[in-house]
C-alpha positions as CSV (number, residue, x, y, z in Angstrom):
1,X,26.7,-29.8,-16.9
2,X,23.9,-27.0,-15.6
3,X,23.8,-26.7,-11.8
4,X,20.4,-27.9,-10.2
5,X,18.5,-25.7,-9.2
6,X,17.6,-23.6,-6.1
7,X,15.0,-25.5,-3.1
8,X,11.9,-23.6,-3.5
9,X,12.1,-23.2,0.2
10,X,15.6,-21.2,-0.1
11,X,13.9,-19.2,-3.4
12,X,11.5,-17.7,-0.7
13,X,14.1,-17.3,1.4
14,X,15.8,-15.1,-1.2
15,X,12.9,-13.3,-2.2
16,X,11.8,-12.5,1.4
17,X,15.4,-10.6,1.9
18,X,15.6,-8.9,-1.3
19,X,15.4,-5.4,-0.6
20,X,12.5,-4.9,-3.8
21,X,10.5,-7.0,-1.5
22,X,10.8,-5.6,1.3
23,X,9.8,-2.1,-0.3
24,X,6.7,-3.9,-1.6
25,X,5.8,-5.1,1.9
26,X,6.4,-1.5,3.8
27,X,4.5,0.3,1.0
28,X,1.6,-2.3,1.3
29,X,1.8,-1.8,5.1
30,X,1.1,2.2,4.2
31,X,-1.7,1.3,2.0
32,X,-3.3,-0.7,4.7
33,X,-2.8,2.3,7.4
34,X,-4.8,4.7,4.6
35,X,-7.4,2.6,3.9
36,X,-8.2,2.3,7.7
37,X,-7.8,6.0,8.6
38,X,-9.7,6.6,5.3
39,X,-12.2,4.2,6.2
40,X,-13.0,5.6,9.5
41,X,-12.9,8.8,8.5
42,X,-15.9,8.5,6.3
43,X,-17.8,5.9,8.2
44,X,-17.4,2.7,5.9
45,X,-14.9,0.4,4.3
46,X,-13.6,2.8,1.4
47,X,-12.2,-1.2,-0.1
48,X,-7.7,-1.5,-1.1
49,X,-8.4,-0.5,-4.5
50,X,-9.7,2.8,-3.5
51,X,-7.1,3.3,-0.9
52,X,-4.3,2.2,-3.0
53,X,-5.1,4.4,-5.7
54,X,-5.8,7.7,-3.6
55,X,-2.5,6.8,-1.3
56,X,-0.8,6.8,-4.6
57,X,-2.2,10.0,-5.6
58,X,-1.7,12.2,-2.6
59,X,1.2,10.2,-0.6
60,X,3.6,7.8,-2.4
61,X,5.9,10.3,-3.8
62,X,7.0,12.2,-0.4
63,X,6.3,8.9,1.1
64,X,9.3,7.6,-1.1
65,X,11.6,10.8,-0.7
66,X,11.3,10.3,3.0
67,X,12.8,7.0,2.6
68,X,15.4,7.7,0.3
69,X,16.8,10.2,2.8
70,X,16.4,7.6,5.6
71,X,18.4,5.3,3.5
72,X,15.3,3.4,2.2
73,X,15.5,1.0,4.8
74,X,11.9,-1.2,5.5
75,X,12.4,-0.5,8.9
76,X,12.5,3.4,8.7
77,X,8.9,3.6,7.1
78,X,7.6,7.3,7.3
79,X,3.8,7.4,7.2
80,X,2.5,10.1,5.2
81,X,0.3,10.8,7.8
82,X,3.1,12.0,9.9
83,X,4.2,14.7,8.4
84,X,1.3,16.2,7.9
């Protein structure tokens, strides 16, 4: 006999917590603060395709050192532009 299986409401619920998703959601949160400063740094909407790729390029690797030595928590994001 299978078990039935999981409420989609409780699969969210799951999902939400897990800790990938939560990197996906602070890293997105990053993106969004590029493309804004980036965006109003050259006087027009540079787009989330643009910003995500140049983020990439210049900022996600130290951006993800800082938070493995914070512990990698979604809390403890570290803007790249802070450290500059």
């Amino acid at each position: 006999m299978t078990s039935p299986a999981p409420e989609p409401e409780a699969s969210r619920d799951f999902v939400k917590q897990s800790s990938l998703y939560q990197e996906f959601l602070a890293e997105r949160e990053e993106i969004l603060k590029h493309k804004w400063l980036e965006s109003e740094r050259l006087g027009y909407d540079i787009g989330f395709e643009r910003a995500l790729l140049d983020w990439i390029r210049k900022h996600r690797e130290g951006w993800r050192a800082a938070r493995r030595q914070q512990g990698g928590h979604a809390t403890a994001t570290v803007s790249p532009f802070e450290r500059k």
